[in-house]
C-alpha positions as CSV (number, residue, x, y, z in Angstrom):
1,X,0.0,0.0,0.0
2,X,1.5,3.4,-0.7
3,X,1.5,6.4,1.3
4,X,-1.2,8.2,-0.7
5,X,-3.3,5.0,0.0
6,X,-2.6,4.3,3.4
7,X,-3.9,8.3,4.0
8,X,-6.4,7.9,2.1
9,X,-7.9,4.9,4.0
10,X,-6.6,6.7,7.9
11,X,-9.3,9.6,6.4
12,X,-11.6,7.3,5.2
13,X,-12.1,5.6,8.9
14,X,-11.5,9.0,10.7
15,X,-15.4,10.2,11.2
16,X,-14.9,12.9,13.3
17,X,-12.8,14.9,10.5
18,X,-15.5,13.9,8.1
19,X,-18.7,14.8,10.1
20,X,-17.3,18.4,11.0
21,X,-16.0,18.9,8.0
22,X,-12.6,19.2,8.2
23,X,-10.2,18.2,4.7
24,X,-7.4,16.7,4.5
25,X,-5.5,18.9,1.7
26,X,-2.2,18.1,2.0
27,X,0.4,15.6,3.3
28,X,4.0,14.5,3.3
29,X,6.5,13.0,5.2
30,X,5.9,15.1,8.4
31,X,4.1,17.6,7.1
32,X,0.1,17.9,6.3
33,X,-2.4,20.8,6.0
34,X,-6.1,20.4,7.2
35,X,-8.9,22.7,6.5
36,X,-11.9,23.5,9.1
37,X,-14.5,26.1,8.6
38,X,-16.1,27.3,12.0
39,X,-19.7,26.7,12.0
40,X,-22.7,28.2,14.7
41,X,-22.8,24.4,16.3
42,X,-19.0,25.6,17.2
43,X,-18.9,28.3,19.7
44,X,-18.5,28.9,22.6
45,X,-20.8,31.3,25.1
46,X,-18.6,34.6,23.6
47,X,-19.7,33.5,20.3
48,X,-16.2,32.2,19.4
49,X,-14.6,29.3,18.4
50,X,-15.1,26.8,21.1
51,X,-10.9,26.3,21.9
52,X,-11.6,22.5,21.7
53,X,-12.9,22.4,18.1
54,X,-9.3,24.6,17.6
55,X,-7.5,21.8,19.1
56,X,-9.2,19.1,17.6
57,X,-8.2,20.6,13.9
58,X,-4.4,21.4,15.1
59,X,-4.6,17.6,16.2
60,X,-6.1,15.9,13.2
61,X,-3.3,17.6,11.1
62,X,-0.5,16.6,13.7
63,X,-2.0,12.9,13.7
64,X,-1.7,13.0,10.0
65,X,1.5,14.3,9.9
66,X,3.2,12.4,12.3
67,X,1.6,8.7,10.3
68,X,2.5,9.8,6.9
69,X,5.8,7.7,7.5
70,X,3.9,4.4,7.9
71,X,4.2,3.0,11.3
72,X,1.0,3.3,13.8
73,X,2.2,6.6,15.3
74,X,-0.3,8.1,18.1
75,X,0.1,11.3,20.4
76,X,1.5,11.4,23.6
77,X,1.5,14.7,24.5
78,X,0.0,18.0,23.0
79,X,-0.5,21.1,23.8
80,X,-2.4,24.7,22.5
81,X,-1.9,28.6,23.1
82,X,-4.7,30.4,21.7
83,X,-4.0,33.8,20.4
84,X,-6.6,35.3,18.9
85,X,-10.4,34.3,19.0
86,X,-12.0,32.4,15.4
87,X,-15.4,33.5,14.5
88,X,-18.5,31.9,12.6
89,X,-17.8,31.4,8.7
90,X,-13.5,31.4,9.4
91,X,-11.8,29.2,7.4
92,X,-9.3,28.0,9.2
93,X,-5.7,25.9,7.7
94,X,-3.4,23.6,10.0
95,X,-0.3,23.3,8.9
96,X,1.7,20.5,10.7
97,X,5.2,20.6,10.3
98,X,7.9,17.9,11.9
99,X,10.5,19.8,13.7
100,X,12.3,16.4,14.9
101,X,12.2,12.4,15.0
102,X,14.4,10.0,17.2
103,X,13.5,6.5,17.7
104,X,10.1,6.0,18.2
105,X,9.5,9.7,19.2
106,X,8.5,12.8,17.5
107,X,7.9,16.6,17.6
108,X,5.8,18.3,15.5
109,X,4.2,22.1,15.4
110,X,1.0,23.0,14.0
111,X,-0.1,26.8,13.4
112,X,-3.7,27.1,12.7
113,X,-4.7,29.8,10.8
114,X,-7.7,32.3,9.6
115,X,-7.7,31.7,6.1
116,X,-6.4,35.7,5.2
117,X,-3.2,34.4,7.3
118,X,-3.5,35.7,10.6
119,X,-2.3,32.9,13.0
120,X,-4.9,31.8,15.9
121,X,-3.4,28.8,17.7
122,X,-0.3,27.3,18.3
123,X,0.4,23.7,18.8
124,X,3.0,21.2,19.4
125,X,2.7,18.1,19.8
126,X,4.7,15.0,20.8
127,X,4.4,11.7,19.1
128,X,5.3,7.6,19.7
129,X,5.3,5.4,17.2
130,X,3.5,2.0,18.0
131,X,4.2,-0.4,15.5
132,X,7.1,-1.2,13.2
133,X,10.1,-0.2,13.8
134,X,12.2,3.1,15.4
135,X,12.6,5.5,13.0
136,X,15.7,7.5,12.3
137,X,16.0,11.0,12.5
């Protein structure tokens, strides 16, 4: 199975992305680009962008990032800074980039942004690989 495949079929299964929306426009090796647009059903009592549905897009792209090498990889630690509050209608763009691998860990950073550019979460998360074996970085 190739990469494009084996992506193909992780989006396939992954229902969350595909009930809210969120594309899957990019990926390779350690990088991939997601695309969420904020609907009402997604904010919070300000009338923002409910943080979680922000995480949950830096996260998808992270996830799909961090298994475009091949092995099962999972997360085992993440976290967000919020920097500017999303409103109803953004388009927002995860960009997850690898910063480093070494064995079966990983480090990756995601900026999720409005779709004009203006950045409105950082996230970094930390990966392990479950199955197959350590990669070299």
């Amino acid at each position: 199975m190739t990469v494009d495949e084996r992506i193909a079929a992780l989006y396939e299964r992954d229902l969350t992305c595909r009930t809210l929306g969120i594309t899957l426009d990019e990926v390779s090796e350690g990088r991939a680009l997601m695309r969420m647009r904020v609907g009402e059903s997604m904010v919070n009592g300000h009338g923002t962008a409910h943080g979680g549905y922000l995480f949950l897009l830096a996260d998808a792209a992270f996830s799909y990032a961090c298994n475009s090498y091949g092995p099962v990889t999972v997360a085992q630690a993440a976290q967000v800074t919020f920097l500017t509050p999303a409103a109803v209608g953004d388009e927002l763009v995860a960009e997850a980039v690898e910063r480093v691998r070494s064995g079966r860990s990983g480090i990756y950073d995601v900026t999720v942004r409005q779709a004009g550019g203006k950045a409105v979460a950082e996230f970094r998360g930390q990966s392990f690989v479950l199955a197959g074996p350590p990669r070299s970085g």
